[in-house]
DOBANU-235974 format. One record per atom (N, C-alpha, C): residue in three letters; z, y, x. Coordinates in steps of 0.2 Angstrom, whole numbers, plus 5000, padded with zeros to 4 digits. Each point is the difference from the previous one (the first is absolute). Layout:
<atoms>
ALAZYX/...
</atoms>
This chain:
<atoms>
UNK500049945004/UNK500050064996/UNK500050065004/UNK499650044998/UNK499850085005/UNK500550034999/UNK500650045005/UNK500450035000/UNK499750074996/UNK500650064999/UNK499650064998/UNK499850055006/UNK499949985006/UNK499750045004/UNK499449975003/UNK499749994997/UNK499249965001/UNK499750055002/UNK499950055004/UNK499350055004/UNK500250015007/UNK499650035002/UNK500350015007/UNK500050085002/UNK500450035003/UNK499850045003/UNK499750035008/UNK499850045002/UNK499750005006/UNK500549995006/UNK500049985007/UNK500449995005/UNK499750045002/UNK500350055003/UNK500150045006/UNK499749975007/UNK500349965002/UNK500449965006/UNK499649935003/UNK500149954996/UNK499849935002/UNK499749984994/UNK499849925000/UNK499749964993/UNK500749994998/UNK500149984993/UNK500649964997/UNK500049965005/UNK500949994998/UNK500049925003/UNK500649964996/UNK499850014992/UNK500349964995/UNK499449974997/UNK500349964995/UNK499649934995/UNK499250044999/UNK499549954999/UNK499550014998/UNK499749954996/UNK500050004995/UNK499849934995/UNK499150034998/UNK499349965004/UNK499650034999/UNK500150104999/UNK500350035000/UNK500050055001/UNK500550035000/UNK500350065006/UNK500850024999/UNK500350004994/UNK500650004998/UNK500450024996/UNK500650025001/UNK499950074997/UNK500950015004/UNK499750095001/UNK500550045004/UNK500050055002/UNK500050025007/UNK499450015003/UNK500050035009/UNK500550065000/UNK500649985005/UNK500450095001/UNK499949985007/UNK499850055003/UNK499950015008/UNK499649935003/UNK500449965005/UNK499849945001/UNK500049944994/UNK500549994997/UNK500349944996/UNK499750024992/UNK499749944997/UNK499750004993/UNK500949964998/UNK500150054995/UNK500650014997/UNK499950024995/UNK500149944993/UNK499849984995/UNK500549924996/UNK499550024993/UNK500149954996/UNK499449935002/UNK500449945004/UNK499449975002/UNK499749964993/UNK499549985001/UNK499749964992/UNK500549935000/UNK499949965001/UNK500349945000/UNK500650004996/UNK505550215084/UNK500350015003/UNK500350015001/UNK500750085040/UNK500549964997/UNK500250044993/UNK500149934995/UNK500050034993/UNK500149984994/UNK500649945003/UNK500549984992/UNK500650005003/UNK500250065003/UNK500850005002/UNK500650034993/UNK500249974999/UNK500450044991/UNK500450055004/UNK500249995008/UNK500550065002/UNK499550065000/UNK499549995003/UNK499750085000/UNK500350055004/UNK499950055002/UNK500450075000/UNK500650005000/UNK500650005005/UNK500750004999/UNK500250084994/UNK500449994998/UNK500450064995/UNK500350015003/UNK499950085001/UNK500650035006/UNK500549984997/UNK500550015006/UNK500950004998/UNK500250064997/UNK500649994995/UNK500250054996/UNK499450024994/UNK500450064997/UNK499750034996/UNK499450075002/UNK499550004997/UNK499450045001/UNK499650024996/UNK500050085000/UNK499650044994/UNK499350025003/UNK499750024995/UNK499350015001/UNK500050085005/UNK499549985003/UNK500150085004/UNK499350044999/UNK499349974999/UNK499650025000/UNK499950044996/UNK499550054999/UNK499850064994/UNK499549964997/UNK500149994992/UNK499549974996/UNK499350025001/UNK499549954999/UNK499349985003/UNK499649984994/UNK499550064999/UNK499449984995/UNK499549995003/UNK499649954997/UNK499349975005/UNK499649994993/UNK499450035001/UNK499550004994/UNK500150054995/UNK499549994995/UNK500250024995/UNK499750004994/UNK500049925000/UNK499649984991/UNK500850014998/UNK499949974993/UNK500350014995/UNK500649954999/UNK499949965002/UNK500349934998/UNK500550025006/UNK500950015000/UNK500349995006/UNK500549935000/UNK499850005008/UNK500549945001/UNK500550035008/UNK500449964997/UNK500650015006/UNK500149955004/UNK500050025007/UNK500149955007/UNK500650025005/UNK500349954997/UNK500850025004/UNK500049935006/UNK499950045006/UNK500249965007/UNK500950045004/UNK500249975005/UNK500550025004/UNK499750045004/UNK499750065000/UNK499750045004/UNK500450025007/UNK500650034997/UNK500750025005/UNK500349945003/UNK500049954997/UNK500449935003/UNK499950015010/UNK500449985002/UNK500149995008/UNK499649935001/UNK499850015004/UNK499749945004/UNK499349994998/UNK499949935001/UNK499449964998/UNK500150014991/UNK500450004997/UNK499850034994/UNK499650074998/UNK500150025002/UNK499850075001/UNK499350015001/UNK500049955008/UNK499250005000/UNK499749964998/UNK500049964995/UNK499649954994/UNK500050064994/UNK500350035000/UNK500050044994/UNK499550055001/UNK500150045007/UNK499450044999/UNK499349975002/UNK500049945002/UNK499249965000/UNK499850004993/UNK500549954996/UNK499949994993/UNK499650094997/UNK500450045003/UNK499950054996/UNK499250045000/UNK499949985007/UNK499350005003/UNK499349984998/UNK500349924997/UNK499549964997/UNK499950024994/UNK500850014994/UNK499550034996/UNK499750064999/UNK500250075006/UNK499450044998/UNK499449995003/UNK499949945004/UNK499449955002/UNK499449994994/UNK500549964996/UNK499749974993/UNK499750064996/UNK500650064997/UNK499750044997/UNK499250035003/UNK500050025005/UNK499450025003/UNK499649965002/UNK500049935000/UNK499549944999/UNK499549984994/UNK500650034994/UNK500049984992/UNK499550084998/UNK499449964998/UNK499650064997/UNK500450044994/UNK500150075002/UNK500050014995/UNK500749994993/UNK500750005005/UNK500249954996/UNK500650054994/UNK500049964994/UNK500550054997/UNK500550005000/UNK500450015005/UNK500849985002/UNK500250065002/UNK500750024999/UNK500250055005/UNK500849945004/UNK499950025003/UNK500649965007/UNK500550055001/UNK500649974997/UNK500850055002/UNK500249925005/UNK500050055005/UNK500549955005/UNK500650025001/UNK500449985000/UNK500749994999/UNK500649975005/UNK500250045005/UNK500749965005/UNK500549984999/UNK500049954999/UNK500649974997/UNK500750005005/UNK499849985007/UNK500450035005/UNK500449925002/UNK499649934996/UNK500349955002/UNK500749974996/UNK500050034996/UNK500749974995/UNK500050014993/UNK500249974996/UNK500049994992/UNK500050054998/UNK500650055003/UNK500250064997/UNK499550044999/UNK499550015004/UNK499650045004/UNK499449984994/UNK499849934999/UNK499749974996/UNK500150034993/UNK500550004998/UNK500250014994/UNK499950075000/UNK500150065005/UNK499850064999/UNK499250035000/UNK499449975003/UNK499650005001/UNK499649984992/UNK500149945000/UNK499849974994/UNK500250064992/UNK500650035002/UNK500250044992/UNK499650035000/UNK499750045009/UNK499650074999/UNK499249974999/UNK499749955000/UNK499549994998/UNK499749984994/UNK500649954995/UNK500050014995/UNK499950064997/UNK500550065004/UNK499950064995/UNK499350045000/UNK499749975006/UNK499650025000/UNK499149984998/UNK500249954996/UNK499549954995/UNK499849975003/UNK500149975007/UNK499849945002/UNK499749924996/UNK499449995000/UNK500049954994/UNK500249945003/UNK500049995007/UNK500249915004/UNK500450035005/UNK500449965002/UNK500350035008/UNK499949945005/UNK499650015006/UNK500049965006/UNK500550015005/UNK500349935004/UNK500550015001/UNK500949984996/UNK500550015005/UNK499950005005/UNK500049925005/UNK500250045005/UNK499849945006/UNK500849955000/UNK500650035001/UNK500449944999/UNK500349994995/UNK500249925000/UNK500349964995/UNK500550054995/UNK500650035005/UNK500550024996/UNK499950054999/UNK499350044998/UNK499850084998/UNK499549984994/UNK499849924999/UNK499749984994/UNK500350014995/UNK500549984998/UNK500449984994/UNK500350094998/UNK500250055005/UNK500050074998/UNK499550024996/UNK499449995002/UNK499350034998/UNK499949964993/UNK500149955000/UNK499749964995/UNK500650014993/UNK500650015001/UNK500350034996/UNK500050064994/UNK499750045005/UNK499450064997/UNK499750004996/UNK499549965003/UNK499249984998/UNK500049964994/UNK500349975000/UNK500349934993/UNK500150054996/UNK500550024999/UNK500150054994/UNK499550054998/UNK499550015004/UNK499450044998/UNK499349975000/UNK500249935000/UNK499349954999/UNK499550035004/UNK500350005007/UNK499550025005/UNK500149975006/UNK499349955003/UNK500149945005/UNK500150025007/UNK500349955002/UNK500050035007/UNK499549935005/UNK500050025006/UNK499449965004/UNK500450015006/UNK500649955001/UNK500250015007/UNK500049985008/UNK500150015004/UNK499649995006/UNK500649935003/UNK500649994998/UNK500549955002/UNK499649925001/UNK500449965003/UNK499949955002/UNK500649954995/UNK500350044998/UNK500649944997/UNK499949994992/UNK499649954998/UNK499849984993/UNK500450004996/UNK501050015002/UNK500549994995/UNK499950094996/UNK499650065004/UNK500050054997/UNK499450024995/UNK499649945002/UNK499649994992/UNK500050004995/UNK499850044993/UNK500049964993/UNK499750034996/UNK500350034994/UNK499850034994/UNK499650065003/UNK499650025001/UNK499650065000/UNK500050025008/UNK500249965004/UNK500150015008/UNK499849955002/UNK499250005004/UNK499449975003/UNK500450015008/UNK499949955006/UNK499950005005/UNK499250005004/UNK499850035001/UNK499450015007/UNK500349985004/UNK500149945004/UNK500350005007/UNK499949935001/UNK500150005008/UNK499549925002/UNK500849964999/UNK499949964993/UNK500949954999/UNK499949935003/UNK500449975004/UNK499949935003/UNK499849954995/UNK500250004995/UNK499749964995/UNK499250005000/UNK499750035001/UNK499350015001/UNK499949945004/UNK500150025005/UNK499949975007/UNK500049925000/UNK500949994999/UNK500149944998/UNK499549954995/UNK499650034996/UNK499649934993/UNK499650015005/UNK499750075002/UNK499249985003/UNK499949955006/UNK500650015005/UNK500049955003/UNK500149935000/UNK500450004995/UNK500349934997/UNK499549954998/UNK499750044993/UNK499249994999/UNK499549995003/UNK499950035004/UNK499450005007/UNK500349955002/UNK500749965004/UNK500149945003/UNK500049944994/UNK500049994995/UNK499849954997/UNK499449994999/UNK499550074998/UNK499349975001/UNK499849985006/UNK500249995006/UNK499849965005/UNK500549935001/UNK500349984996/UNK500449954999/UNK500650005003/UNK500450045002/UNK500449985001/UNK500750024994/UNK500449965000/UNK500249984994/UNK500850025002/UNK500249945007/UNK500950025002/UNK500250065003/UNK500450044999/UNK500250055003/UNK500650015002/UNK500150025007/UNK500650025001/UNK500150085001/UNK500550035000/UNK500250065001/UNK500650025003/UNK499850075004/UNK500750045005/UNK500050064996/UNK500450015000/UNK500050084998/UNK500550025001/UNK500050085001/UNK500950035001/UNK500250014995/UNK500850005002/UNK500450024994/UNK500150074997/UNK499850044998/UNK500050054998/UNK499650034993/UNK500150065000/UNK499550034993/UNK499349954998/UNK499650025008/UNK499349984998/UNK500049945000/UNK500449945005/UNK500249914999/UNK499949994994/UNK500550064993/UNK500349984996/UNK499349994995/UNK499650064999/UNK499450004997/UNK499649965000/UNK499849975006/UNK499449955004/UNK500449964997/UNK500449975000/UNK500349924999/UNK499949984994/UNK500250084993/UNK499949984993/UNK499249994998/UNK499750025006/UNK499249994998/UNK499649935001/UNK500349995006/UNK499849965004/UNK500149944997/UNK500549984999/UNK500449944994/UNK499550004993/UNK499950074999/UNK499849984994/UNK499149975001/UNK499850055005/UNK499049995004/UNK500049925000/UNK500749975005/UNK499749945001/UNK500349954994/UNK500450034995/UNK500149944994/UNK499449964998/UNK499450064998/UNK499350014998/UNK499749965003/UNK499949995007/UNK499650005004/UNK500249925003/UNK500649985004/UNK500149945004/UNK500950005000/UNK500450005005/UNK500749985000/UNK499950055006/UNK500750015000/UNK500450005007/UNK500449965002/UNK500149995008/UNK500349935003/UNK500350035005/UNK500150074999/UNK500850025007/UNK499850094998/UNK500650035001/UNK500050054997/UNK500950045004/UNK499950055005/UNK500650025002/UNK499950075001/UNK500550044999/UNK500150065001/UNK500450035006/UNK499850045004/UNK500350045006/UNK500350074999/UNK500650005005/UNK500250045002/UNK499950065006/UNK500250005005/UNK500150025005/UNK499749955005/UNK500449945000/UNK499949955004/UNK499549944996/UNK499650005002/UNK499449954996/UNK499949935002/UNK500449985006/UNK499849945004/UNK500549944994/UNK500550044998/UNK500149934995/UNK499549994995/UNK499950064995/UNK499549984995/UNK499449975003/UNK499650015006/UNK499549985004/UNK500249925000/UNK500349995002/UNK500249945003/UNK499949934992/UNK500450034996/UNK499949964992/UNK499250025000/UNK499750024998/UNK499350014998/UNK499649975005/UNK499949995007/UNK499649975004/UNK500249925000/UNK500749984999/UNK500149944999/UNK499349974991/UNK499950034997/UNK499850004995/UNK499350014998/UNK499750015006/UNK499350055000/UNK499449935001/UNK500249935000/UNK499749955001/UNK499849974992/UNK500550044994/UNK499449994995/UNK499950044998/UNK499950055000/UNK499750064998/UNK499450025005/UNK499450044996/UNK499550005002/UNK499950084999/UNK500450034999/UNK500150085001/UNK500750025004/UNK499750075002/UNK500750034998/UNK500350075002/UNK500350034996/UNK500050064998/UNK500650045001/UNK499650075005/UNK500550035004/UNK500150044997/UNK500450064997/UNK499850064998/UNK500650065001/UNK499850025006/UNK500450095001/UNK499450045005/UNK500350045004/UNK499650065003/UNK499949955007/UNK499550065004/UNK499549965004/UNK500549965007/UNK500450065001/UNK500849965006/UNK500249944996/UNK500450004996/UNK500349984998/UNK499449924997/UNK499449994998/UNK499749965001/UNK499949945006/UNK500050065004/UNK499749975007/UNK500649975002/UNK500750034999/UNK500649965002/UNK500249974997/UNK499849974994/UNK500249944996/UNK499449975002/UNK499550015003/UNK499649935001/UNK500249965007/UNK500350065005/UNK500249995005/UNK500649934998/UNK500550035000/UNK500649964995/UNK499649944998/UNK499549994994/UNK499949944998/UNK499649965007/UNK499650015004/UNK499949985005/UNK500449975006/UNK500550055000/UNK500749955005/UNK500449964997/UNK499950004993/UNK500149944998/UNK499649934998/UNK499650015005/UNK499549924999/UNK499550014998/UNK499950074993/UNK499449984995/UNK499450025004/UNK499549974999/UNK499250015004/UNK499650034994/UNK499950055001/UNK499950054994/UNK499450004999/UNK499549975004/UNK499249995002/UNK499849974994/UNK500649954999/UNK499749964993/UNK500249964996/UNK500250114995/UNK500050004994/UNK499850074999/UNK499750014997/UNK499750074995/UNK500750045000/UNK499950065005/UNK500550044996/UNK499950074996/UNK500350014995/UNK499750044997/UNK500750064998/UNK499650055001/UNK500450085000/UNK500050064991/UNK500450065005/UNK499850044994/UNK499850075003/UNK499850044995/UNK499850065004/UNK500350035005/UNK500449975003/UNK500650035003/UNK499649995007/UNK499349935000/UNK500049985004/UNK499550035006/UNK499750054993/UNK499650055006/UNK500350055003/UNK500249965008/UNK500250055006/UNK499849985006/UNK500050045005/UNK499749995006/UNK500349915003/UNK500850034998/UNK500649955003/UNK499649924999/UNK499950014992/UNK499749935000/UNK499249975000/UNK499750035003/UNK499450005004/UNK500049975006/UNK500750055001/UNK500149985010/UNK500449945000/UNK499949974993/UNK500649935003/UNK499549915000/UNK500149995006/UNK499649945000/UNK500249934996/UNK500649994996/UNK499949944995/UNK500050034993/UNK499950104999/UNK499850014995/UNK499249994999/UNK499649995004/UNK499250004999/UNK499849944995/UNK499650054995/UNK499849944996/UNK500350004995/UNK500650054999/UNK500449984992/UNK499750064996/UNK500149984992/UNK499650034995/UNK500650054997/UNK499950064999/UNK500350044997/UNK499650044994/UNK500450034994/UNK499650024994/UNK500050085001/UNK499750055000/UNK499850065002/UNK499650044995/UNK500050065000/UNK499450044995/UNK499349995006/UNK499650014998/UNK499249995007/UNK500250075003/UNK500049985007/UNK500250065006/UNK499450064998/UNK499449974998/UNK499550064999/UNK500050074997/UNK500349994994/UNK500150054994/UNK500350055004/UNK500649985004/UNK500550035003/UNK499750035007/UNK499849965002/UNK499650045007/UNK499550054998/UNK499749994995/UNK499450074998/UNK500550054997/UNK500549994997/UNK500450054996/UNK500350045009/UNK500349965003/UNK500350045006/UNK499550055005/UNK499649975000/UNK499450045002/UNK499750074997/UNK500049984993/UNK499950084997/UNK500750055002/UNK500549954999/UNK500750055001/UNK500150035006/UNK499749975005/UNK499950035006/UNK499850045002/UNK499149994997/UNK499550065001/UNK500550074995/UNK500450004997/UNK500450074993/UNK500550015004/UNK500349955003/UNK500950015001/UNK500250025007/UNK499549975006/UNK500149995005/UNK500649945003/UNK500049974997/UNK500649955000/UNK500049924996/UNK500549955003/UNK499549944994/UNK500649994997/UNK500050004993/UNK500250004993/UNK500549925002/UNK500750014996/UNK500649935000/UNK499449964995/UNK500349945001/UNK499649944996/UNK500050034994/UNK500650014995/UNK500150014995/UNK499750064996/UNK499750055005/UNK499650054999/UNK499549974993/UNK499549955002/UNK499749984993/UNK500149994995/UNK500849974999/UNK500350004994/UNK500150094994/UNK499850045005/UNK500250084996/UNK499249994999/UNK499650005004/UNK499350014998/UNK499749984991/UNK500349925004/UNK499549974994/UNK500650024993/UNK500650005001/UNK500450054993/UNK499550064997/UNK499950035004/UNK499750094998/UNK499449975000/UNK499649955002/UNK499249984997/UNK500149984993/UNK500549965000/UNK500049944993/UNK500150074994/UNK500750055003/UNK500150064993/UNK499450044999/UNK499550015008/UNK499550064996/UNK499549954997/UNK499949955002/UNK499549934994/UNK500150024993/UNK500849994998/UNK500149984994/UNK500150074997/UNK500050055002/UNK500250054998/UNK499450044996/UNK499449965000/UNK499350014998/UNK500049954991/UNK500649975000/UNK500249964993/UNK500250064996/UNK500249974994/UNK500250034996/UNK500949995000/UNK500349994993/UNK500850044999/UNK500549955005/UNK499849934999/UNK500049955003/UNK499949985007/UNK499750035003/UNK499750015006/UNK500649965007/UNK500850034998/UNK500349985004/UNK500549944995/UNK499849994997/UNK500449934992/UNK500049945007/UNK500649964997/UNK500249935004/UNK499449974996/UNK499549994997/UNK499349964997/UNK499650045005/UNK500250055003/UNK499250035005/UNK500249975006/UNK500750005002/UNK500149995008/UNK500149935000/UNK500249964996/UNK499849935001/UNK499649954997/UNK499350035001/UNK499349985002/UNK500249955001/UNK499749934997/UNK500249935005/UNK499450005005/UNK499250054998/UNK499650015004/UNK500150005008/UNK500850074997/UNK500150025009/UNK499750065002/UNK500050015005/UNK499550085003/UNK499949985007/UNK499550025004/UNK499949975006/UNK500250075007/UNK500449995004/UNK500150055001/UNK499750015010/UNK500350045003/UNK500049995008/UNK500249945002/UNK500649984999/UNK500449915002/UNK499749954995/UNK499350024997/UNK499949934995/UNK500250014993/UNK499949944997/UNK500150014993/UNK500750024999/UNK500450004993/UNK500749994999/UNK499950014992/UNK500749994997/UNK499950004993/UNK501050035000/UNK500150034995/UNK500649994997/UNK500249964996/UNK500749955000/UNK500149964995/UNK500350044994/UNK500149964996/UNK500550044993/UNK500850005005/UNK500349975004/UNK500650035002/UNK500150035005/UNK499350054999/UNK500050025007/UNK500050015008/UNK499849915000/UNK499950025008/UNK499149964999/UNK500050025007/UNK499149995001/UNK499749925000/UNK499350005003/UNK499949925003/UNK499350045004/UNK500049985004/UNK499550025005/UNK499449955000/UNK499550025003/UNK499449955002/UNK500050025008/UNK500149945002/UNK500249985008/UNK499549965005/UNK500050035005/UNK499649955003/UNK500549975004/UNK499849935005/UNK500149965003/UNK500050025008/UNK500450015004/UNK499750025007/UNK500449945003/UNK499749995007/UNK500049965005/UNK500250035007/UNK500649995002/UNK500350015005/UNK499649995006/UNK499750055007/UNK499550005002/UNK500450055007/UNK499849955007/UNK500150065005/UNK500050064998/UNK500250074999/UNK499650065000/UNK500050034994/UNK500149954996/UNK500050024992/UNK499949954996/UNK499950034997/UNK499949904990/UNK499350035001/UNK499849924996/UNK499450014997/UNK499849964993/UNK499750044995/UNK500249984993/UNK499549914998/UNK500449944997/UNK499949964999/UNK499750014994/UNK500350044995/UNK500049984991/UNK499950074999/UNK499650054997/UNK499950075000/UNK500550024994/UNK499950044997/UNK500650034995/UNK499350004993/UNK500349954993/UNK499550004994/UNK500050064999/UNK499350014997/UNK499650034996/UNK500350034993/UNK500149954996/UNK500350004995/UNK500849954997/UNK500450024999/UNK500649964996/UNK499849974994/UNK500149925004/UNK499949944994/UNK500450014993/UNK499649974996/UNK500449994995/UNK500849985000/
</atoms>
């Protein structure tokens, strides 16, 4: 079934590089055809540390555009640290987007939240007052539930940049790369080449905790698990059960950031297992130099958005910005492409019946859809761990199956 945005419009910049069913469908904003089709280092749920303590918005509020339709983008502009500077990247991409988006009817209030709920909840009143009809944003977990408190009572969505799906629900959409992605596509991808047994390492924390409810549930579907251990600090005990076990299983599955992989492979290694031969598979965590540069990670499969989308997006931002945009930067683009697309609809435009398309919309990292609670599902490619860098095995679909 043909989504409602079946035309194209002009690209500026490159060819689409979304769905094409005998003829595009969907909406060119800059590089990415981002649309209703017919029919993603970059699944960390920590993201961006929150500063410590409490923090107010410092910046002078910021108009961009000026169609008719307003929407509100509240990042941690003022935050200290690496939050700060994801926030002014993100902030970049979407005046990126507006000026890639022909012509588009939006005006953009951006909004600094300053990194804190308080902040959020201040930000959010004055956008509301100011007729905002969506709000993008914001970036952490414990400034989602502030914003969306708001927005709830005035039947007004939010589209937030967080990584933690427990701040997902009623009228609050996630854009952001969730482990959960990661986890079926891989999972999936490893059963249709047969392998059926799996085992798993993970660490014990936040993102252990998310992965593990996935994973369980990916390989119920799919095959069994046959050893299954969670780490600490110290990994050589859980290594040690796990490679005792790795002789019936025919997978198996690391998942944290790229150090922290390369030393739980090391770990399972000085404990006996020969890691040559079993399929090991990652998550997006798993694109990093670290584990490129490790020689018994060579060969394992990890699930990823396609590098490409992301490389042309960096490229443009470089030639505008002088500088190369946080990962996450994509995440505000394709927000501000998806609000100016829909902003071209009618009363509904931004209705939970319009943003959760089971179509989807195709964006820079690939497909993606919103579910009815909120959080996303991505269309993923398959990469292969490779000297120097991955190289993709299984590309990222076209369209989302029935």
């Amino acid at each position: 079934m043909e989504g409602p945005f079946n035309r194209k419009l002009g690209s500026p910049d490159s060819r689409p590089s979304g769905p094409t069913r005998r003829t595009a469908v969907g909406l060119i904003l800059g590089a990415p055809l981002l649309g209703a089709c017919s029919g993603g280092q970059v699944s960390n749920p920590l993201g961006p540390s929150a500063p410590d303590g409490p923090a107010g918005p410092q910046q002078q509020p910021l108009a961009v555009g000026t169609g008719s339709v307003k929407v509100g983008l509240i990042l941690p502009l003022s935050a200290a640290g690496n939050a700060g500077v994801a926030a002014q990247s993100m902030k970049n991409a979407a005046e990126m987007a507006l000026a890639e988006f022909q012509n588009p009817n939006i005006q953009l209030l951006i909004k600094d939240d300053g990194g804190s709920p308080q902040g959020a909840q201040q930000v959010t009143q004055q956008a509301l007052g100011e007729g905002v009809e969506i709000i993008l944003g914001p970036l952490f977990a414990a400034s989602v539930p502030a914003t969306a408190q708001l927005t709830r009572a005035r039947g007004i969505s939010v589209i937030a940049f967080s990584t933690d799906s427990s701040v997902a629900g009623r009228g609050v959409y996630l854009l952001s790369f969730l482990p959960e992605s990661d986890v079926n596509r891989i999972v999936d991808y490893s059963a249709s080449i047969g392998k059926r047994s799996f085992a798993a390492l993970l660490p014990d924390n936040a993102y252990g905790n998310v992965v593990e409810a996935a994973f369980k549930q990916a390989v119920g579907r799919k095959g069994r698990i046959v050893a299954f251990e969670k780490y600490t600090a110290d990994r050589a005990g859980a290594a040690r059960t796990v490679a005792q076990s790795l002789g019936s299983a025919d997978a198996l599955f690391i998942a944290d950031d790229g150090e922290s992989v390369v030393a739980a492979a090391d770990a399972l290694t000085a404990a006996g297992a020969n890691l040559r031969n079993i399929q090991l598979l990652g998550t997006g965590l798993w694109d990093n130099p670290r584990v490129y540069a490790s020689s018994v990670l060579q060969g394992g499969l990890y699930a990823a958005p396609d590098p490409s989308g992301f490389r042309a997006f960096a490229g443009r931002y470089r030639a505008k910005y002088g500088a190369d945009p946080v990962r996450t930067a994509t995440l505000a683009y394709d927000a501000v492409a998806l609000v100016a697309a829909l902003s071209k609809q009618g009363s509904q435009r931004f209705a939970a019946e319009t943003l959760t398309n089971p179509s989807g919309f195709a964006g820079i990292d690939g497909l993606f859809r919103f579910r009815s609670d909120g959080t996303n599902e991505r269309g993923l490619a398959v990469m292969k761990v490779a000297s120097g860098g991955s190289t993709p095995v299984a590309g990222s679909p076209k369209s989302f199956g029935a």
